[in-house]
Backbone bond lengths (Angstrom), bond angles and torsions (degrees), N, CA, C in turn:
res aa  C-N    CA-C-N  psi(-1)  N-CA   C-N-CA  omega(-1)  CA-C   N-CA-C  phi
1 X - - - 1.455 - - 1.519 108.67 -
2 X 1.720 123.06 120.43 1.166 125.74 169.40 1.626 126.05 -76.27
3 X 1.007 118.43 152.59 1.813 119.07 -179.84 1.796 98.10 69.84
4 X 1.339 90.05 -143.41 1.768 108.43 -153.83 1.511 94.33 -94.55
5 X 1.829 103.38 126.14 1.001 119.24 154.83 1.528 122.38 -34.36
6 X 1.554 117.42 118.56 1.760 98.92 154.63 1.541 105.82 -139.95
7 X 1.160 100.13 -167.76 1.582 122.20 -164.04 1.823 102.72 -150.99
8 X 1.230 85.75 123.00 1.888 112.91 178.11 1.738 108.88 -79.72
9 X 1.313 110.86 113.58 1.873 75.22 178.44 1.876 78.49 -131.73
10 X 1.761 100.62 143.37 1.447 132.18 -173.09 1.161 106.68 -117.35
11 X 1.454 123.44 115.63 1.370 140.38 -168.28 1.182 113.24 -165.37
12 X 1.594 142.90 113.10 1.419 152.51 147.83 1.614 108.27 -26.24
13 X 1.901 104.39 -38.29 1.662 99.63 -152.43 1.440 100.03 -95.53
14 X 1.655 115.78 111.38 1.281 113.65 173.65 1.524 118.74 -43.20
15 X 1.316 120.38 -35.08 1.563 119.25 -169.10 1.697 93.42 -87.89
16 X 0.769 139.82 -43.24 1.333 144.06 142.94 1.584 109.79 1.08
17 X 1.027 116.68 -96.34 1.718 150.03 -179.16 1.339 87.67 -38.77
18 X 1.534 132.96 -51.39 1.487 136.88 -149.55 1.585 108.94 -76.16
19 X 1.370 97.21 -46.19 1.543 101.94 171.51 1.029 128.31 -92.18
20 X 1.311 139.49 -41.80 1.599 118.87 139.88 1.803 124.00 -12.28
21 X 1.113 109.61 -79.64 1.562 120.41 176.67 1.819 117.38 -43.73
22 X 1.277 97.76 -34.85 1.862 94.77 170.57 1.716 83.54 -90.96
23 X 0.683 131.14 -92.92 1.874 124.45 -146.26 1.774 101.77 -43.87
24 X 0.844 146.49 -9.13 1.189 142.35 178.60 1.693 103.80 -106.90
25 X 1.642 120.47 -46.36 1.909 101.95 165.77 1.061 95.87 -69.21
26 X 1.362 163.98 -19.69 1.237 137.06 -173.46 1.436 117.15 -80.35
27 X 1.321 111.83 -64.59 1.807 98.71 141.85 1.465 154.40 -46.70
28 X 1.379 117.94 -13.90 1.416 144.67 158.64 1.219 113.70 -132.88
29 X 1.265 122.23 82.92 1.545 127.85 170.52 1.639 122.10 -76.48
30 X 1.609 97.25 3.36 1.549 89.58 174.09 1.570 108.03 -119.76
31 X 1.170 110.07 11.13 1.525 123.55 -168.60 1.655 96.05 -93.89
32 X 1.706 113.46 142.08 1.572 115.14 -160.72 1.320 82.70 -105.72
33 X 1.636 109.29 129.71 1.598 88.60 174.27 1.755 113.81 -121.03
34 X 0.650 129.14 125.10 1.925 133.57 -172.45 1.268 98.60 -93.68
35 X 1.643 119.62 121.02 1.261 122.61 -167.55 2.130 91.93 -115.96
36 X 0.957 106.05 134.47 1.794 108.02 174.33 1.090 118.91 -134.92
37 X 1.442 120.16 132.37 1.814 123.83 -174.11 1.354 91.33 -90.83
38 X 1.390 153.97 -25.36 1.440 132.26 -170.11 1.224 119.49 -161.27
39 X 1.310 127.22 148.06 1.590 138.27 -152.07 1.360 96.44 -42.07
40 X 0.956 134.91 -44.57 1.874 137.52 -135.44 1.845 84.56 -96.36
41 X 0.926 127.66 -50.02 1.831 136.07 169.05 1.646 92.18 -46.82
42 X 1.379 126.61 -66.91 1.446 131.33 -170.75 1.283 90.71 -43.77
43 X 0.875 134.88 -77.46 1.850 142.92 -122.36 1.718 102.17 -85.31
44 X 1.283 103.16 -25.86 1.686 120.06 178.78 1.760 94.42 -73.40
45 X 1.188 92.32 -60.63 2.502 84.03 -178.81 0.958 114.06 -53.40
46 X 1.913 126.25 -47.28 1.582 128.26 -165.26 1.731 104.50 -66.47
47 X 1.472 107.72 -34.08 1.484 93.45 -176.76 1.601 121.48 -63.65
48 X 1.362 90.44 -27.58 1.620 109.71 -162.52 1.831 111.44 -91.27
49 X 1.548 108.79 -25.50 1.393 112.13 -170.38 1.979 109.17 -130.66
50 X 1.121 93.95 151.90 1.687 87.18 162.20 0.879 111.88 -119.97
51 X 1.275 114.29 124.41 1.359 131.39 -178.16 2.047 114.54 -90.41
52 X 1.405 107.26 155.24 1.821 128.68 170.10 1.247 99.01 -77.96
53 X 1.245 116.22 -52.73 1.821 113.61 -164.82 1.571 102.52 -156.96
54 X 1.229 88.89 146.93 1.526 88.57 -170.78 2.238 98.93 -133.66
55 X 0.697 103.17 112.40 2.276 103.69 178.29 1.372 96.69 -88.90
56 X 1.350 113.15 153.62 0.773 109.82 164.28 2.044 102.33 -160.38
57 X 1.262 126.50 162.16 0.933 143.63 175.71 1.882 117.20 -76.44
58 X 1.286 104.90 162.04 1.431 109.78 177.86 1.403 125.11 -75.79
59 X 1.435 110.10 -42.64 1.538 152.53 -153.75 1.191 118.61 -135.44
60 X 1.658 116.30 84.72 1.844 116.46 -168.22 1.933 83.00 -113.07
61 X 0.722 82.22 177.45 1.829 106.19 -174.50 1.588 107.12 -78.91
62 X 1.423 114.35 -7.49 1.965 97.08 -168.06 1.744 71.05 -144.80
63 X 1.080 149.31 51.05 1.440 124.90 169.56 1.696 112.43 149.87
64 X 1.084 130.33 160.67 1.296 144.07 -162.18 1.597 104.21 -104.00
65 X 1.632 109.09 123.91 1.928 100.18 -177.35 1.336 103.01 -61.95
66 X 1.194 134.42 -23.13 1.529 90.09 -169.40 1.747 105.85 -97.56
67 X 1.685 112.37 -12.81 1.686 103.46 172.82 1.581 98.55 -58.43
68 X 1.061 123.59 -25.55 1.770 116.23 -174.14 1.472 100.76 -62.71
69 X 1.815 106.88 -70.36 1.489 111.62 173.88 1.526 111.23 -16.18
70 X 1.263 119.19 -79.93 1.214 138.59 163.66 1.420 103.82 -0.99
71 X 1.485 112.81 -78.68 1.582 126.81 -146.64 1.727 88.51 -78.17
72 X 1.315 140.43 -55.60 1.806 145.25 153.21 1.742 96.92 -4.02
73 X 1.447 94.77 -87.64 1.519 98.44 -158.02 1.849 102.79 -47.84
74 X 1.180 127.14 13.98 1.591 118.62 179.60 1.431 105.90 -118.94
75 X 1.477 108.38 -1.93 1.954 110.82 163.57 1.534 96.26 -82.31
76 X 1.454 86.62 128.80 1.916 101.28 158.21 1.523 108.12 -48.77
77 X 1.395 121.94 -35.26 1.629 122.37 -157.40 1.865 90.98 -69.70
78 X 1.047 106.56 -51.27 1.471 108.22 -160.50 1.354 124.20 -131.67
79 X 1.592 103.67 46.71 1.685 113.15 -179.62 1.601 100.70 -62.26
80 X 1.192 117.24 -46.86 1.375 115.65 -153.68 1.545 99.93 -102.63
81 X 1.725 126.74 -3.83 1.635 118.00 -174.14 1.798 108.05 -41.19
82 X 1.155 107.18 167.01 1.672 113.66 168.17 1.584 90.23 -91.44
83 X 1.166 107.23 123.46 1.497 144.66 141.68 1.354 145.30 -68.53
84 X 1.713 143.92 64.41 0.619 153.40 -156.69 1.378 115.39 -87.16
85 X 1.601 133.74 124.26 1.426 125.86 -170.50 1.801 93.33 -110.82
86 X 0.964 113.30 113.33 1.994 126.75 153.88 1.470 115.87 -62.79
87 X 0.936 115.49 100.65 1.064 110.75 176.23 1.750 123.68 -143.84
88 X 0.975 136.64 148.74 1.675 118.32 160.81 1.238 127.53 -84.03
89 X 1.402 110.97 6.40 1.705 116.11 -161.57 1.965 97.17 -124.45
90 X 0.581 127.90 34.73 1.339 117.51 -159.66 1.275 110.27 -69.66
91 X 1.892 103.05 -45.67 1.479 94.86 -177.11 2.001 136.82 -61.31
92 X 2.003 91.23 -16.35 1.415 91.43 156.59 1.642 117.26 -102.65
93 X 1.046 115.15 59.90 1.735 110.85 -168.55 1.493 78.14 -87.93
94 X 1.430 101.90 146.81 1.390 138.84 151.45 1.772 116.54 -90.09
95 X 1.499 110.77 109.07 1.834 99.94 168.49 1.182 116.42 -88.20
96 X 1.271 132.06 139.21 1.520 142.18 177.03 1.683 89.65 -48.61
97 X 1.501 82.72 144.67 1.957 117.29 160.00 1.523 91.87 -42.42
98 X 1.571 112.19 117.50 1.471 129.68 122.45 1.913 99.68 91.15
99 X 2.013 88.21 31.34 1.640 91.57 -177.37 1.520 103.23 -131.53
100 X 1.554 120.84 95.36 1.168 121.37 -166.82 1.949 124.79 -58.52
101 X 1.315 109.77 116.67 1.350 103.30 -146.09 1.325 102.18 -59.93
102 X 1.511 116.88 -49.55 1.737 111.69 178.60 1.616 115.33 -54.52
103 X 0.802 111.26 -46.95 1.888 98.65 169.69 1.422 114.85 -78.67
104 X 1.223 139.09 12.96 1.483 126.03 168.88 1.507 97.46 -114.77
105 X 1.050 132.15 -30.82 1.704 135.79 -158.97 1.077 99.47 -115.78
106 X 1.578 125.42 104.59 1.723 127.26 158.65 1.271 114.70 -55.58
107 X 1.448 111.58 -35.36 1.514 107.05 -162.10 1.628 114.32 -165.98
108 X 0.887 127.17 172.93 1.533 142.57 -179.87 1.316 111.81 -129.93
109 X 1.060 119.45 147.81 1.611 141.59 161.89 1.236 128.08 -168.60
110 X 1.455 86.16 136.45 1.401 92.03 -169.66 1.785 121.80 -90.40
111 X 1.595 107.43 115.69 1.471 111.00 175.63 1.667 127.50 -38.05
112 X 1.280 121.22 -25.42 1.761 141.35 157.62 1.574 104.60 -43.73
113 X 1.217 119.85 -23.07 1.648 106.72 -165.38 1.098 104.35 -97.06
114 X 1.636 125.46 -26.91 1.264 144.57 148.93 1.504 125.09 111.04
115 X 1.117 140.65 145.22 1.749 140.32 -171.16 1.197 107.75 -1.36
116 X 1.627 110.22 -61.11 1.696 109.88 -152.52 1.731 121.49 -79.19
117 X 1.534 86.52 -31.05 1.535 85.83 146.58 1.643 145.93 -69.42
118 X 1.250 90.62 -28.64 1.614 113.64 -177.51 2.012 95.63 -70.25
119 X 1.039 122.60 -57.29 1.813 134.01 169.02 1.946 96.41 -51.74
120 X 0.862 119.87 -53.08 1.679 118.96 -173.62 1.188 107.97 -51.53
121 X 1.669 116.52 -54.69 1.556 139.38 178.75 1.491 104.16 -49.50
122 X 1.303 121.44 -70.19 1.046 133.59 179.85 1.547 117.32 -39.07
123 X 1.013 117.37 -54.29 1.601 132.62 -162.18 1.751 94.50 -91.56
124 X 1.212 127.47 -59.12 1.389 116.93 163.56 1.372 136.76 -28.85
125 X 1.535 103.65 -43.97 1.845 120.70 167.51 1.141 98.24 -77.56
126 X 1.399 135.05 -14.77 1.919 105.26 -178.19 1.637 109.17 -114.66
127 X 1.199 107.66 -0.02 1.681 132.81 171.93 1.683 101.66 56.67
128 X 0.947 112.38 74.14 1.543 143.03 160.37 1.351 130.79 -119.69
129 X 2.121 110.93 2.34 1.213 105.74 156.25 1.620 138.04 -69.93
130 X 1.019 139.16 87.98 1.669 151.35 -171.93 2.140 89.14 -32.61
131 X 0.946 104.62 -43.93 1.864 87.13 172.71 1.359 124.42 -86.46
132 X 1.538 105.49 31.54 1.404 99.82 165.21 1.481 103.54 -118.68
133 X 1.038 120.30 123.36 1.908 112.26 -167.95 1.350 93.12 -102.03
134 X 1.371 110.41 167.96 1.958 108.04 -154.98 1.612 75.95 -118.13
135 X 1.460 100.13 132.27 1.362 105.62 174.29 2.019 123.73 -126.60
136 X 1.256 109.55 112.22 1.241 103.19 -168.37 1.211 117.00 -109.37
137 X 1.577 108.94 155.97 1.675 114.39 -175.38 1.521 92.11 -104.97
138 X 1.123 124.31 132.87 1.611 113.85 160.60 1.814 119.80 -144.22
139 X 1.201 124.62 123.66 0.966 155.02 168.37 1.315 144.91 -68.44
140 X 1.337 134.85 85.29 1.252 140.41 -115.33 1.621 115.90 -171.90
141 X 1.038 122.47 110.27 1.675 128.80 -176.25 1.589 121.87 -59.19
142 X 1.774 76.27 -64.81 1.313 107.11 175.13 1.435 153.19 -53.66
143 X 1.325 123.28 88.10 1.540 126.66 -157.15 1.502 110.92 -31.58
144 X 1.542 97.37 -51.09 1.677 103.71 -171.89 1.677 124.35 -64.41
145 X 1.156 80.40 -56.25 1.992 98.22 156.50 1.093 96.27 -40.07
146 X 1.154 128.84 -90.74 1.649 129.81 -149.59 1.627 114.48 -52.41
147 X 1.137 87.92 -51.56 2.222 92.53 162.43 1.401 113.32 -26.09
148 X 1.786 101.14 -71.32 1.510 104.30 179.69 1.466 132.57 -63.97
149 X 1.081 87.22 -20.56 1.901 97.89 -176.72 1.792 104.55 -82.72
150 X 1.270 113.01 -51.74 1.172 125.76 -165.67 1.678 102.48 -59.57
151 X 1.334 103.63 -64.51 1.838 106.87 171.29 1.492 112.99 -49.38
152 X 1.102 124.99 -17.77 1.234 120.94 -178.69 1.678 111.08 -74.30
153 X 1.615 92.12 -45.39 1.682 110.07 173.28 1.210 98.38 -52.30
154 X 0.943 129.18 -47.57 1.770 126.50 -149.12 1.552 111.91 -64.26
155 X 1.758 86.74 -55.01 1.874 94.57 -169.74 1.202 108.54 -78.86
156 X 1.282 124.08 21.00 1.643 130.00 169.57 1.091 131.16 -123.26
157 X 2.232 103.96 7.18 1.120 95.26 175.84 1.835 139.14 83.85
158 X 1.206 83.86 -20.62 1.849 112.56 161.25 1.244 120.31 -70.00
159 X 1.469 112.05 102.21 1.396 126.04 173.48 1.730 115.96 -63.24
160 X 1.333 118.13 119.90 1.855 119.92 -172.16 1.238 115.18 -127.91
161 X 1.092 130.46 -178.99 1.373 123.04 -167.44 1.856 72.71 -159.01
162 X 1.642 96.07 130.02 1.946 93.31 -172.55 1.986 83.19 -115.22
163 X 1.522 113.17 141.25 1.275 102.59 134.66 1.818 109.82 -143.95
164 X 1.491 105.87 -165.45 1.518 109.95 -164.40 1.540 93.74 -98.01
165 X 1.294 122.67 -17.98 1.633 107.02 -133.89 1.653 78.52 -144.13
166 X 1.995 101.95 129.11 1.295 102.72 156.27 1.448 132.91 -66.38
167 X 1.398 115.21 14.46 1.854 105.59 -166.54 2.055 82.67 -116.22
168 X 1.472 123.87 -11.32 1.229 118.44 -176.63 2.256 94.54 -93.36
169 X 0.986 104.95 -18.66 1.459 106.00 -155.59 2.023 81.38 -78.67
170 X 1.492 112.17 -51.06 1.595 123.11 -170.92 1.360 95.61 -53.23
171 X 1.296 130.41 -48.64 1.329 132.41 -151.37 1.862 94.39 -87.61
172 X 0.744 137.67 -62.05 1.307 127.79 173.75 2.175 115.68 -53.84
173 X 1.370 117.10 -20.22 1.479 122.36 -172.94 1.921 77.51 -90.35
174 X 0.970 152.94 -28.98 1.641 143.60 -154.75 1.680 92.75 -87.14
175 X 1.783 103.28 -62.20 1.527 117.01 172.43 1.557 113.78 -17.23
176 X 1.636 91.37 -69.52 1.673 100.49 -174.22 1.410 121.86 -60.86
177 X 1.600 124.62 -46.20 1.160 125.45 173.60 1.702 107.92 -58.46
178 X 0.894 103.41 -57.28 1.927 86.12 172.02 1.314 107.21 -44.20
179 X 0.880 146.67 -39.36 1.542 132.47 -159.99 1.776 103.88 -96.35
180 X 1.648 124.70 -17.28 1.044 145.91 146.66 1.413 142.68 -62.08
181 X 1.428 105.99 -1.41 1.879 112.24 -176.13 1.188 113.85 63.05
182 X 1.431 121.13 35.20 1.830 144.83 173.51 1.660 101.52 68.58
183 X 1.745 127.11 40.11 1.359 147.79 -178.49 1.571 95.51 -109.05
184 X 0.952 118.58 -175.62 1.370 139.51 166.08 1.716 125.62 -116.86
185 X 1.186 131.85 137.64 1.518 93.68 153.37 1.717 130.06 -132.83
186 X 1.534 71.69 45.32 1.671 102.96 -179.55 1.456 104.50 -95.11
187 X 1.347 117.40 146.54 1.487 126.88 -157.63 1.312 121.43 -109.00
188 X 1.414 104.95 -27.55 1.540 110.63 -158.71 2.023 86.81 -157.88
189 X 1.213 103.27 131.53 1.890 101.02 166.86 1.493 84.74 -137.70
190 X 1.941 105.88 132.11 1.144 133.12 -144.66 1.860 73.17 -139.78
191 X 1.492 115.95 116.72 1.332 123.37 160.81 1.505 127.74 -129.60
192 X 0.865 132.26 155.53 1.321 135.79 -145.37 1.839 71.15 -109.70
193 X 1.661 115.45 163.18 1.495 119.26 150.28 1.725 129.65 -90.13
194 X 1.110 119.35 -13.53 1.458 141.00 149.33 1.196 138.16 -98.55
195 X 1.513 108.21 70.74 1.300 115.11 178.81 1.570 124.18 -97.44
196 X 1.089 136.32 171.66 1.855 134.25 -175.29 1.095 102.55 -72.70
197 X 1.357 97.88 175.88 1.778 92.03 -170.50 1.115 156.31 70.26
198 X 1.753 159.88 124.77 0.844 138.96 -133.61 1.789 120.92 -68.19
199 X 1.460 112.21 0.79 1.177 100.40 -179.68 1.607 109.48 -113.28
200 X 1.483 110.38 161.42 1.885 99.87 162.57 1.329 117.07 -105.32
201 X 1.399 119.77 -169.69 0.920 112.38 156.48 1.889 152.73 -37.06
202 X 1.433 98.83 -64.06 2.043 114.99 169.30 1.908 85.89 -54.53
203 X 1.858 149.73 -28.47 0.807 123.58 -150.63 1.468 110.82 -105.73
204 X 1.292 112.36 -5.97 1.634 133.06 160.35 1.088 94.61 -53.85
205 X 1.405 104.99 -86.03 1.870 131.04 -153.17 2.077 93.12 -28.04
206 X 1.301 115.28 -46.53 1.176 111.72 -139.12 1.215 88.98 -90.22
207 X 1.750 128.65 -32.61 1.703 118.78 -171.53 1.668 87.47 -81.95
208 X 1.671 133.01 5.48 1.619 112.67 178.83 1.498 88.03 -84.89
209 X 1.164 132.88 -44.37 1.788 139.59 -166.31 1.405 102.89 -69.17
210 X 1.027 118.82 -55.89 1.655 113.22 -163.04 1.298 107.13 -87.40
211 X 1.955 115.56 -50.76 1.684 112.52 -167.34 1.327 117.99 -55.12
212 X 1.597 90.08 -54.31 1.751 114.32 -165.42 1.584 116.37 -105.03
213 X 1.562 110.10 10.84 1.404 124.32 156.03 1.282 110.41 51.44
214 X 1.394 124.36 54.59 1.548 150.59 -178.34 1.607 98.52 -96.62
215 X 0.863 151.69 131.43 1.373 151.01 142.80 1.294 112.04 -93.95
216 X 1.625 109.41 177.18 1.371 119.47 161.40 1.478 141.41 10.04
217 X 1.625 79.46 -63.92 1.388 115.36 -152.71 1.020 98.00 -101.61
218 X 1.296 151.52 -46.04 1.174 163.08 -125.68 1.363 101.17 -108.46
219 X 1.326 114.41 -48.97 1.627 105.41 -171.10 1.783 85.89 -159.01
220 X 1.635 99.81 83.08 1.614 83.90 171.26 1.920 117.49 -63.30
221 X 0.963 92.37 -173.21 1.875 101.41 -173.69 1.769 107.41 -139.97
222 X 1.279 83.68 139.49 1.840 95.11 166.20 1.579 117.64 -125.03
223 X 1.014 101.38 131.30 1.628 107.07 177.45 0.966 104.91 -126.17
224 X 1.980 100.39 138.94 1.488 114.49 -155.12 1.659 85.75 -121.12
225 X 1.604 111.46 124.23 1.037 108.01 -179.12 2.066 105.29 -122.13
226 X 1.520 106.62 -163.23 1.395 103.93 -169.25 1.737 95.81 -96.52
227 X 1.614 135.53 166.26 0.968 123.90 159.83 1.434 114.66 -83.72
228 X 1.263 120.56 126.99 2.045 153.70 -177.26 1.543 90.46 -36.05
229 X 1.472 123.26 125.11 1.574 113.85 163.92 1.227 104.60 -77.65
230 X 1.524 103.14 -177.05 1.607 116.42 -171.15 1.189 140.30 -50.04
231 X 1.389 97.88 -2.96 1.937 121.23 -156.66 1.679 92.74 -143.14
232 X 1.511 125.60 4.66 1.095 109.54 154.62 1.356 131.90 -136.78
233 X 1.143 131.57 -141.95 1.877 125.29 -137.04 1.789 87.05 -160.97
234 X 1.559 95.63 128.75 1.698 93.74 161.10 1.380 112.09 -104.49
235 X 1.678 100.73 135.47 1.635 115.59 -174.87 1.310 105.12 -48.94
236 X 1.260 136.25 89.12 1.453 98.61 159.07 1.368 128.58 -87.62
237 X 1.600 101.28 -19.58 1.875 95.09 163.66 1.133 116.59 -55.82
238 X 1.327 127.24 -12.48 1.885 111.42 -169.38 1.587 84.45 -108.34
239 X 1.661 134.05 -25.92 1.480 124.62 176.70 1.488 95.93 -33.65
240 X 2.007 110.56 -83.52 1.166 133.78 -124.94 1.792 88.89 -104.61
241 X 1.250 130.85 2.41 1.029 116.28 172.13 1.398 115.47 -109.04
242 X 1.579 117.00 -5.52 1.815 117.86 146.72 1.482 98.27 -54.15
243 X 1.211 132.41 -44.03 1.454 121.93 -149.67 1.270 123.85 111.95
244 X 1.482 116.73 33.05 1.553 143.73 160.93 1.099 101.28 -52.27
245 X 1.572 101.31 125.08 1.720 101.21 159.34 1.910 114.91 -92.78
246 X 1.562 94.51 -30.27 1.643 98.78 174.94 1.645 92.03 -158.77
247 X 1.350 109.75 170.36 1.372 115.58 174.79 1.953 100.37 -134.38
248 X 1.023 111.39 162.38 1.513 117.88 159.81 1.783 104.38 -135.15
249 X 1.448 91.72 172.01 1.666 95.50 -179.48 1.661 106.92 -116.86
250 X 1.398 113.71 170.55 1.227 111.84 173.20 1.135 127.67 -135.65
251 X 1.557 134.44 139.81 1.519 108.76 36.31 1.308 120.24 -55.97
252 X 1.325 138.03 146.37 1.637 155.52 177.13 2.093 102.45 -75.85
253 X 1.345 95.14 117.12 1.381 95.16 -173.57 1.563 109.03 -107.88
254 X 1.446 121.22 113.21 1.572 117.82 -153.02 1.367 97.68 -57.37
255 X 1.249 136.60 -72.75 1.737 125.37 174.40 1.801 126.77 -1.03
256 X 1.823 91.40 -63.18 1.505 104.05 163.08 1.258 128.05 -39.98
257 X 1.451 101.52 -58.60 1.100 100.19 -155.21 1.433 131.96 -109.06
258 X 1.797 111.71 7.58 1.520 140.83 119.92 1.834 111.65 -34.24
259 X 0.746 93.14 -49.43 1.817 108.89 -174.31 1.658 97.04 -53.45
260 X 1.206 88.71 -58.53 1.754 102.99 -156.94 1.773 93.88 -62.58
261 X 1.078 112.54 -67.78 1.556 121.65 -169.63 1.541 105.44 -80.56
262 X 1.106 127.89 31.35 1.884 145.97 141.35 1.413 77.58 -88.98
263 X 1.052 128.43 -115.45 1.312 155.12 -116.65 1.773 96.49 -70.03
264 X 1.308 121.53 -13.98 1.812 123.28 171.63 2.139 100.34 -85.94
265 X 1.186 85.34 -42.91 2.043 97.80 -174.89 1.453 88.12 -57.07
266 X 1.324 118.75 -80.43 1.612 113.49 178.48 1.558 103.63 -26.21
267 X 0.933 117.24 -96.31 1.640 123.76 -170.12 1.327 110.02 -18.95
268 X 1.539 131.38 -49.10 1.538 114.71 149.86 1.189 140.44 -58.48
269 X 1.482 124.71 -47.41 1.187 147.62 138.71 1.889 109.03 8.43
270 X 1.194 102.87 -73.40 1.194 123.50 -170.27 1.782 115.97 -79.95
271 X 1.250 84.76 -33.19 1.786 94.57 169.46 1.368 105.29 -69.05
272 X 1.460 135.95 -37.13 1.394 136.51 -170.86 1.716 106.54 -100.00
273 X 1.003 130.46 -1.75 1.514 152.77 161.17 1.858 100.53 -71.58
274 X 1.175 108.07 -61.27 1.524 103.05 -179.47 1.436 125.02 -100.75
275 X 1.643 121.20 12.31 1.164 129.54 175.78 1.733 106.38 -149.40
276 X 1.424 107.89 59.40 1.294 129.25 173.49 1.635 101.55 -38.16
């Protein structure tokens, strides 16, 4: 998503709309938020904005949430936004004729649990809670590498855990999940592809997926590789078929690679937002 984050929020209940919108700028003060009492208000922002997340209600005053859903997923801006339906009834929700519920509906929640959860939810999936500290494992041979990477960590405040060797990086990811209920609560594992020791890089990634049963989601991965000379080709079948979630090249460019590990933290973020 280019420019300024926002968030759609769909609600009939003026007092509704009111408190959401202060408890969420007050916790995200840089987040744009478009608050709408009724479909025809909705359909006027989605054309005009792209939205991160968009809530919305069952029962608006001019139209049915999910014929709205419906009419959303047919803006270019926001075919694919996460979609959240509020509701108290969910478990008998009815989906409109010929609107597949898993691809139109990110999620459910239930209005019973009440505002502050509903603002927690919200802000958890877009990882803008300040008490979640981004925590990285990263893995790295290389003196020089590690200089740059590591200072990068530093002046940002990013808590890391550095080692050289994939059999020290496994043994500390096992550590944590024991103390985690076989979870992680490591955010981001940042590996170099030449590391000491008998393993490399693509051979981590794959004992984090298969041994220690990390997926995707669970603990995305970055692999920091060299840039391909002139006469060659970067693997990406052997990147993304260890089980790469993204790679960068190096030298490590701090802009990048803030970018990259926003956008991996989210990717957990949001996985633990909808699978509490």
């Amino acid at each position: 998503m280019s420019g300024k984050r926002r968030l759609l929020l769909i609600d009939s209940s003026d007092s509704a709309r009111t408190i959401l919108f202060k408890e969420i700028s007050a916790e995200a003060p840089d987040l744009d938020i478009i608050a709408c009492g009724s479909g025809k208000e909705a359909l006027t922002a989605v054309k005009r904005f792209e939205f991160e997340i968009i809530t919305t209600g069952i029962s608006l005053p001019d139209t049915d949430g999910y014929q709205l859903i419906e009419q959303i997923r047919l803006t270019p801006k926001n075919k694919d936004t996460a979609i959240f339906v509020v509701s108290g009834d969910t478990d008998t929700r009815v989906v409109g004729a010929g609107m597949e519920d898993t691809d139109a509906v990110t999620a459910y929640f239930d209005k019973a649990e009440g505002h502050k959860s509903l603002v927690n939810f919200i802000l958890n999936y877009l990882g803008t809670r300040n008490d979640f500290p981004v925590k990285v494992l990263y893995v790295d041979k290389s003196a020089t590498s590690t200089a740059i990477t590591t200072s990068i960590l530093d002046r940002n405040n990013i808590e890391y855990q550095h080692f050289r060797e994939a059999s020290e990086a496994l043994d500390f990811l096992r550590q944590n999940q024991a103390e985690n209920d076989g979870d992680t609560s490591i955010d981001v594992l940042i590996t170099d592809l030449t590391l000491s020791g008998n393993m490399n890089g693509f051979e981590l990634i794959q004992a984090v997926r298969n041994d220690l049963e990390l997926d995707y989601l669970a603990l995305p991965v970055l692999l920091m590789t060299i840039e391909p000379g002139e006469d060659e080709r970067t693997d990406f079948t052997g990147i993304f078929g260890a089980g790469t979630n993204d790679f960068i090249t190096k030298p490590v460019d701090e802009i990048d690679l803030l970018a990259r590990l926003r956008t991996l933290v989210n990717v957990k973020r949001q996985s633990e937002a909808l699978n509490p």
